[in-house]
RODO-2510 file (C-alpha; in nm, 4 decimals, decimal comma):
residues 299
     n   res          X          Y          Z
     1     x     8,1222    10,9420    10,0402
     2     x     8,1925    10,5806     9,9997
     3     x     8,4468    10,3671    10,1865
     4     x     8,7385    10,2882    10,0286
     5     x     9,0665    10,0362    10,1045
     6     x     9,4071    10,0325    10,0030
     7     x     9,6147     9,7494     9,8715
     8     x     9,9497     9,7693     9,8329
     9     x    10,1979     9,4526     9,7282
    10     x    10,5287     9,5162     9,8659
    11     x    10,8677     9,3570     9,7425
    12     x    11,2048     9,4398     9,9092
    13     x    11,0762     9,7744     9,9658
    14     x    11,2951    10,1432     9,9956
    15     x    11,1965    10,4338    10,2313
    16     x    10,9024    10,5741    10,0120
    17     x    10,7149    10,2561    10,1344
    18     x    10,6865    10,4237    10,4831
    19     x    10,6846    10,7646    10,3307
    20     x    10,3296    10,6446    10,1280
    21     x    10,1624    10,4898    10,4490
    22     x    10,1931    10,8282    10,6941
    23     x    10,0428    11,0193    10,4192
    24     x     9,7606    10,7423    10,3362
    25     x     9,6670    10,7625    10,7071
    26     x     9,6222    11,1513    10,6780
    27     x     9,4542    11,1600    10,4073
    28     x     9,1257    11,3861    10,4419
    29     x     8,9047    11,0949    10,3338
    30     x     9,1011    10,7826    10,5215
    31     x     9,1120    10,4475    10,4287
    32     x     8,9155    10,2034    10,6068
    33     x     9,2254     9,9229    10,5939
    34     x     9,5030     9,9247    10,4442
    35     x     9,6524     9,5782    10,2512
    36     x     9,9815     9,4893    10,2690
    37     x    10,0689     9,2226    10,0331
    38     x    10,4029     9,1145    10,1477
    39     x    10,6283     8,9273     9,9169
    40     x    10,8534     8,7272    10,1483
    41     x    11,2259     8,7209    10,0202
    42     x    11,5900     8,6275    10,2205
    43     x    11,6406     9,0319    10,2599
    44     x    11,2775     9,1298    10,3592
    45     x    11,0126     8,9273    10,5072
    46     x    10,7579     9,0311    10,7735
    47     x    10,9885     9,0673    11,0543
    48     x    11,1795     9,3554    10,8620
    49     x    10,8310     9,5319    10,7677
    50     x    10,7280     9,5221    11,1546
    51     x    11,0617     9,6930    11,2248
    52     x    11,0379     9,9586    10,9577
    53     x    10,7298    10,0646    11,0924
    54     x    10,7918    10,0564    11,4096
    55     x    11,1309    10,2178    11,3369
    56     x    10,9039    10,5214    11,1349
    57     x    10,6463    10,5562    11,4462
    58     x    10,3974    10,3956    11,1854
    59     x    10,1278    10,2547    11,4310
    60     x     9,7713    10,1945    11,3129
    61     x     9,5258     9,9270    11,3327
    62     x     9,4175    10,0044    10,9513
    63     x     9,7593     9,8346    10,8216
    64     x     9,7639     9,4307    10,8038
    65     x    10,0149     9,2044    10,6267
    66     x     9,9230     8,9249    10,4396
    67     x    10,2538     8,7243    10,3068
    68     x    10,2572     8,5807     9,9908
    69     x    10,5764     8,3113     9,9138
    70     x    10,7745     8,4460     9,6005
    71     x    10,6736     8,2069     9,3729
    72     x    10,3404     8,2392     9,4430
    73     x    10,3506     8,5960     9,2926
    74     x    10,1391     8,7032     9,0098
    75     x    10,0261     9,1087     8,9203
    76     x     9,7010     9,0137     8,8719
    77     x     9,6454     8,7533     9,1142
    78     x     9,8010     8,8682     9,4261
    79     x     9,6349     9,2110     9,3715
    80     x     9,2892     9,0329     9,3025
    81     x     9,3362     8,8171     9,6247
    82     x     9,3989     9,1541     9,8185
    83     x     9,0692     9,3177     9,6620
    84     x     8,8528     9,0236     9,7967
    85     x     9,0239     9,1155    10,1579
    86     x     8,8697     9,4084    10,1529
    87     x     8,4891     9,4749    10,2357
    88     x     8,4295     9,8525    10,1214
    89     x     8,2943    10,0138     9,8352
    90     x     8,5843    10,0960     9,6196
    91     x     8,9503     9,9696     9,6325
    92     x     9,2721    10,1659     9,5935
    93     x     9,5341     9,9977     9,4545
    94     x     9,9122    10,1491     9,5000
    95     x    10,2775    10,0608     9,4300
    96     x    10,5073    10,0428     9,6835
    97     x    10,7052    10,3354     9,5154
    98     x    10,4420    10,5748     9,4809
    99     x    10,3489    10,8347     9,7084
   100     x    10,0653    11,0611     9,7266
   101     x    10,0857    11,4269     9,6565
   102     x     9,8895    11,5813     9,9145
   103     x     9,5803    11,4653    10,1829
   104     x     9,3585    11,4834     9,8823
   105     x     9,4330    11,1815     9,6596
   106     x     9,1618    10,9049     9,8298
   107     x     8,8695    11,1698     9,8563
   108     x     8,9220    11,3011     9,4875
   109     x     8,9895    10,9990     9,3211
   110     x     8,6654    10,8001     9,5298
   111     x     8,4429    11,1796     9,4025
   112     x     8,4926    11,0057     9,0043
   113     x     8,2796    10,7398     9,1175
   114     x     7,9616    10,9700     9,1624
   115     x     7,9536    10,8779     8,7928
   116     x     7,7944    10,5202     8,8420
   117     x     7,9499    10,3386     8,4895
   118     x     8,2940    10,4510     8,6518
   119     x     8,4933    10,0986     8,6634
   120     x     8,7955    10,2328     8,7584
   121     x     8,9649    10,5578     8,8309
   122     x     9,3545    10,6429     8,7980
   123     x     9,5229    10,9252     8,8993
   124     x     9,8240    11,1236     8,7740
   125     x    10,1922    11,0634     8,8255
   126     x    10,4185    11,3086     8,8872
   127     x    10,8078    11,3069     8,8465
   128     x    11,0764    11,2687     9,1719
   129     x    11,2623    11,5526     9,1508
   130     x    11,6127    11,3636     9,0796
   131     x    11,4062    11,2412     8,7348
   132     x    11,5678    11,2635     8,4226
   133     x    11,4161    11,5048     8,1280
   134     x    11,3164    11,2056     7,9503
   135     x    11,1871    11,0428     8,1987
   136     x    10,9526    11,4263     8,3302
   137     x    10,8618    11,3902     7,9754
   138     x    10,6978    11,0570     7,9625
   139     x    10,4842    11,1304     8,2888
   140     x    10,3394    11,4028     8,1749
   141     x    10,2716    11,2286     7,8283
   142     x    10,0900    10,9938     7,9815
   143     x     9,9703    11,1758     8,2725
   144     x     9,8326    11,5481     8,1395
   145     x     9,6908    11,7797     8,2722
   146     x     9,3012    11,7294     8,1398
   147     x     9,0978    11,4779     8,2517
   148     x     8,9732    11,2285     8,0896
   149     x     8,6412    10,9632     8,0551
   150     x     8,7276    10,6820     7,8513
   151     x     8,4299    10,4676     7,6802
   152     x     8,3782    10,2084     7,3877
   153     x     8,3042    10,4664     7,1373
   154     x     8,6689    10,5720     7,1888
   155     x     8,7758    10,1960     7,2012
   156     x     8,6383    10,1414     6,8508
   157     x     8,8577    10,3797     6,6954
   158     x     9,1371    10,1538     6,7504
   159     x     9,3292    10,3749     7,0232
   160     x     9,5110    10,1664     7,2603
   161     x     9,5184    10,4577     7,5186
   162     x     9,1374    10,3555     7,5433
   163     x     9,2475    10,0895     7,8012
   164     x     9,4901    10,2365     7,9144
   165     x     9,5183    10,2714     8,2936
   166     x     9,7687    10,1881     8,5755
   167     x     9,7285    10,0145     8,9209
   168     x    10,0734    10,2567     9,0265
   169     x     9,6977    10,4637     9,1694
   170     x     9,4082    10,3189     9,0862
   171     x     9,0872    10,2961     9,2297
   172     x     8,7826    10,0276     9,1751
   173     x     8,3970    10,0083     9,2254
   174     x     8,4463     9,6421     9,3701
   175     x     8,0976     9,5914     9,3103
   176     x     8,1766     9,5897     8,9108
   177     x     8,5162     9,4263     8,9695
   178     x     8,3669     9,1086     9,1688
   179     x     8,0742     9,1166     8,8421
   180     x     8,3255     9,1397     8,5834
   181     x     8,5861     8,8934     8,7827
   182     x     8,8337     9,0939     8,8049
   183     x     9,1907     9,0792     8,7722
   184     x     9,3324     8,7803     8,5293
   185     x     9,6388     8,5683     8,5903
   186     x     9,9293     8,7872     8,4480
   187     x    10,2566     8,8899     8,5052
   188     x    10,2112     9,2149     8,3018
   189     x     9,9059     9,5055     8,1977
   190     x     9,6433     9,3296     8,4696
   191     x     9,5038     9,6938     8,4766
   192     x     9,4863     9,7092     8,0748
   193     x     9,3186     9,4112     8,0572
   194     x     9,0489     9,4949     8,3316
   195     x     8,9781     9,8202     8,1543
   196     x     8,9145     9,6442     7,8723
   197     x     8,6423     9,4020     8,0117
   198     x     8,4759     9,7103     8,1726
   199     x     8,4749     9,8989     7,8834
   200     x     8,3266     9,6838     7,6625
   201     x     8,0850     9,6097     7,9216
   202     x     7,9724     9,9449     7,9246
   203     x     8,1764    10,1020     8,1929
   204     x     8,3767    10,3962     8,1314
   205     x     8,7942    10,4656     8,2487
   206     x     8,8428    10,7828     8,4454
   207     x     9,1899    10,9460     8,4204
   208     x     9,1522    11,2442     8,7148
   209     x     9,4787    11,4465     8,7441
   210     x     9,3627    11,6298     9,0176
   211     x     9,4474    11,3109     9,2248
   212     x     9,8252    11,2950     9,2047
   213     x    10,1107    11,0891     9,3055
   214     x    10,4371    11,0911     9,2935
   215     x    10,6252    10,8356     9,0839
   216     x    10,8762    10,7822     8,8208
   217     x    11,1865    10,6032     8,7257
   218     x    11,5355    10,6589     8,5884
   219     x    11,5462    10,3494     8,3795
   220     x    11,8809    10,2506     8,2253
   221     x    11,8744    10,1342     7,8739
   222     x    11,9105     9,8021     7,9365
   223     x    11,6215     9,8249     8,1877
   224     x    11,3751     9,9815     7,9377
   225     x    11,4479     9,7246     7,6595
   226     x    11,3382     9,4673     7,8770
   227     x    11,0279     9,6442     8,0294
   228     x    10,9161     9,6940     7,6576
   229     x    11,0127     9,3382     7,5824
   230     x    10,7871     9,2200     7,8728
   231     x    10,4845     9,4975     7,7414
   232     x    10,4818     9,3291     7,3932
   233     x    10,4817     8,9913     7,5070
   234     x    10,2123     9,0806     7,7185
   235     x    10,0375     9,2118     7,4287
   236     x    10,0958     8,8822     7,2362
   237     x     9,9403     8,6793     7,5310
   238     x     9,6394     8,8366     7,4872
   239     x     9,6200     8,9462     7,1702
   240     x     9,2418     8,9179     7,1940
   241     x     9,2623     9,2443     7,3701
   242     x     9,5507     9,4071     7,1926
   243     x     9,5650     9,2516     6,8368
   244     x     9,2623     9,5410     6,7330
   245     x     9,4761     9,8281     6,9026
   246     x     9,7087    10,0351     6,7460
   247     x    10,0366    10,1223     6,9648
   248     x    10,2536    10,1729     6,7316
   249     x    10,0838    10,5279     6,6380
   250     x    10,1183    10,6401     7,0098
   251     x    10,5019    10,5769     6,9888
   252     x    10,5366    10,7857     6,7014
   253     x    10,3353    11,0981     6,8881
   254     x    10,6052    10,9972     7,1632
   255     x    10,8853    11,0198     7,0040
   256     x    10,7809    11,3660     6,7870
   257     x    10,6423    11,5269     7,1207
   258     x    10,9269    11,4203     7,3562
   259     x    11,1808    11,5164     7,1193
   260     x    11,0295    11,8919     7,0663
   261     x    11,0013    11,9017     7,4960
   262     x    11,3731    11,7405     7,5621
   263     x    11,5318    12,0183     7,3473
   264     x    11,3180    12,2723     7,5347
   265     x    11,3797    12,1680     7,8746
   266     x    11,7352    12,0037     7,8424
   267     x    12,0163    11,9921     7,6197
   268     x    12,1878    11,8380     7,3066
   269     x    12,3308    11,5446     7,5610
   270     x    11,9471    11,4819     7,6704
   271     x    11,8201    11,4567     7,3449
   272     x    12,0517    11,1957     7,2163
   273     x    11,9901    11,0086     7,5454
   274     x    11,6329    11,0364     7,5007
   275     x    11,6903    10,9171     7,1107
   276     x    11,8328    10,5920     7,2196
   277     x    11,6161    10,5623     7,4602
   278     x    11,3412    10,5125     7,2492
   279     x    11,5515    10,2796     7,0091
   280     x    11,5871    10,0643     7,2862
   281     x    11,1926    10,0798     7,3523
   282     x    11,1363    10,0123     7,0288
   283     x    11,4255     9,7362     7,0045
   284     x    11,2516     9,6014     7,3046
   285     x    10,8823     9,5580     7,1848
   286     x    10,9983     9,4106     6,8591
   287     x    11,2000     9,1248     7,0153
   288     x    10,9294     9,0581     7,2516
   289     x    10,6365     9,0463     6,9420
   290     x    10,8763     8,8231     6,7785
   291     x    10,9647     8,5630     7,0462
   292     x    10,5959     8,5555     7,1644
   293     x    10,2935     8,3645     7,0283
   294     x     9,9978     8,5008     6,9749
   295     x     9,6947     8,3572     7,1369
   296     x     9,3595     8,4614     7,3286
   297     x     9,3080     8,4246     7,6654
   298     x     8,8841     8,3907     7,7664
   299     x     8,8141     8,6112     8,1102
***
């Protein structure tokens, strides 16, 4: 089995920080290090990460901190600077809100790369139990049950899930992501846009849902508009990637599919929430297509 570390950017972080390091340091297959990329802010800087740990009985030599000043932060950057940190085979990258289902998540999800064109593998996200219907709904939409290889015969039909993949859990062959450069300076889809170069490179995506984590949120409306503001700006940045890619027939699957499982599995209430919910999506990616030029980015 190859090695495999962990890199994890942390911003004013909540309990399931602490909560996601135990369980990464008893997992079956452990990490070799574990990355902390520490966003310093006026509530949490490193001093308050040495006391939560210490304050959890979190003591291992794996763990280090590297701080990174606030306005120094970029998703694809910071991340990429963490990869080149580490010195194993593969890289796990994790959110600070995430948190693995079992001792099994590291060993499956580093198994996928037995398949040498794997580029990167991503595992499946599970709801918190306080979730809200819609929001159980969209995980397993985007997280199913069946697994899934991911290739440029699939890209070439125009499907925008093709690239899709996200660095909540995801792990990668750092020997491809050092050839293909990895990560690109972005505040938005660095994970998207890496599957994309190793896809048309002739790697291959690997969704495996028997790795699984937990994660979710309960956005407010507000919240979502802007997250789907920031998504189709993103798109418009590099609308190299996503100007051949069609979205806009995966929101229409969404919306018939999580309509049919919110009636099932909640009420009349839900179902109106979960309506203007996805107004506010849509509402969201419109104003952020429409405020954004489009223009290419070279890797």
């Amino acid at each position: 089995m190859r090695s495999v570390e962990v890199v994890i950017p942390v911003y004013n972080p909540d309990k399931r920080l602490y909560i996601l390091l135990k369980r990464l340091l008893r997992q079956k297959l452990k990490p070799v290090k574990i990355h902390i990329m520490l966003t310093l802010t006026s509530e949490y800087d490193e001093l308050s990460l040495l006391k939560g740990l210490a304050e959890e009985g979190i003591r291992s030599e794996r763990i280090s901190v590297t701080t990174v000043e606030k306005n120094l932060f970029d998703h694809g950057l910071t991340r990429k600077a963490g990869a080149y940190e580490t010195r194993s085979d593969l890289c796990l990258f994790m959110t600070q809100d995430a948190v693995p289902y079992d001792n099994m998540l590291i060993m499956n999800m580093a198994a996928e790369f037995d398949n040498n064109l794997v580029a990167v593998c991503y595992a499946r996200q599970m709801p918190y139990k306080k979730a809200s219907v819609r929001e159980k709904f969209a995980r397993s939409f985007n997280y199913p049950d069946e697994p899934m290889i991911k290739d440029k015969a699939m890209l070439d039909t125009g499907s925008i899930r093709t690239i899709f993949c996200s660095d909540v859990c995801a792990m990668y062959d750092m020997a491809v992501f050092k050839k293909l450069g990895g990560f690109v300076e972005t505040d938005f889809n660095e994970d998207m846009l890496y599957a994309y170069q190793a896809v048309i490179n002739g790697y291959v995506i690997s969704y495996c849902p028997g790795a699984r984590v937990f994660h979710s949120h309960n956005l407010s409306f507000k919240e979502q508009f802007k997250r789907n503001k920031e998504i189709a700006r993103s798109q418009n940045e590099h609308f190299d990637v996503f100007g051949s890619l069609n979205s806009e027939n995966e929101g229409m699957l969404y919306v018939k599919k999580g309509l049919k499982y919110v009636l099932k599995n909640g009420n009349l209430l839900d179902a109106v929430k979960f309506i203007a919910d996805c107004g506010f999506r849509f509402l969201g990616f419109k104003v952020g297509k429409l405020t954004t030029r489009k223009c290419g980015r070279k890797f």
